[in-house]
N, C-alpha and C positions, 0 to 999 in steps of 0.2 A: 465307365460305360454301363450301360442297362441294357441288358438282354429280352427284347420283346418277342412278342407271338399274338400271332391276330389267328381269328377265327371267326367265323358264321358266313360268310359271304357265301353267294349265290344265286342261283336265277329265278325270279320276284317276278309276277306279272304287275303293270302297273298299278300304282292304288295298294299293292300290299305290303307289307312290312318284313324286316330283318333286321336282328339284332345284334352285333358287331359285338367280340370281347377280345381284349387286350390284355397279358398278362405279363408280368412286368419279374426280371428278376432278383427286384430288388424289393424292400418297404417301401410302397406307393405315399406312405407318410412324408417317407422325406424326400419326395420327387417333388421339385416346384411345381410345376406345372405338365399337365401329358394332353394330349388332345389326336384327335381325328386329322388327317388331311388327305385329300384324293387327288389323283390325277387320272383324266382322261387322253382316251387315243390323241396326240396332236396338241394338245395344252399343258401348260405348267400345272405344276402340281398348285395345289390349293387350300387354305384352311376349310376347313367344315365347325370345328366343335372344341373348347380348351376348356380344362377344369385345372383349377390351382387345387394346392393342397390346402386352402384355406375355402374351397367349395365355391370359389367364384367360378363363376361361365363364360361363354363369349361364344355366338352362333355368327356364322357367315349367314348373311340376309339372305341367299337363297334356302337355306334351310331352316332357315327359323320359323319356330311353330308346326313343325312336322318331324325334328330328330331333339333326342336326348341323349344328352352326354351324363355321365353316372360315376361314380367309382366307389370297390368298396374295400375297403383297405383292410378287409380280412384276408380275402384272398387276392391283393396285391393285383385287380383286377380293374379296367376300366372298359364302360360300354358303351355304345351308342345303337342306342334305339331310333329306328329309320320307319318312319311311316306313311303314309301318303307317297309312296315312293312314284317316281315321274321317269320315265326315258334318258331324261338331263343328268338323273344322279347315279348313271352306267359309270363305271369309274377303277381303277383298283382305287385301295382304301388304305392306309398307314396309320399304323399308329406313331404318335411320335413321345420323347419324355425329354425333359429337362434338369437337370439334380437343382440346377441352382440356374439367376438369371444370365449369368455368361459363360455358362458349363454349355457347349457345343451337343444337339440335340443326338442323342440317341433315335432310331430308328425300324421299324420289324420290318418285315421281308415283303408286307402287303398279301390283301385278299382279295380277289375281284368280286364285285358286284356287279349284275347285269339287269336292269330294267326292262322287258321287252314279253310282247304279248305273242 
């Protein structure tokens, strides 16, 4: 298991930005893959953003072209930067890690997010 911790969340008027960090207790090197997912009041949780340890990405089409997913394996950290921020993307937020592709996802505690003018 990986021991996560998220940080930055908070209340955004719409149109502005905030930068999410994930900090992993493990070498992010040898995490397969770790990614963003949210869940809102009343719906399933949801992908947002995944980076492999090999620097590939994957955006959910609602966010695509307005968040970045980052990571930088000095400090065992992964980001996502949220811009153009809309109402729709109120949420809490998770990070999630994978060691390998059928190792059972680790999980952080979540941060909320709040869009709203």
């Amino acid at each position: 298991q990986v021991q996560l911790v998220e940080s930055g969340g908070g209340l955004v008027q719409p149109g502005g930005s905030l930068r999410l960090s994930c900090e992993a207790s493990k070498s992010i090197s040898r995490i397969f893959v770790m990614g963003w997912y949210r869940q809102a009041p009343g719906k399933q949780r949801e992908m947002v953003a995944t980076i492999t340890n090999g620097d590939g990405v994957n955006y959910a089409d609602s966010v695509q072209g307005r968040f970045t997913i980052s990571r930088d394996s000095a400090k065992d950290t992964i980001y996502l930067q949220m811009n153009s921020l809309e109402p729709a993307d109120t949420a809490v937020y998770y990070c999630n890690a994978k060691r390998t592709p059928v190792t059972p996802p680790s999980w952080g505690q979540g941060t909320q997010v709040t869009v709203s003018s």
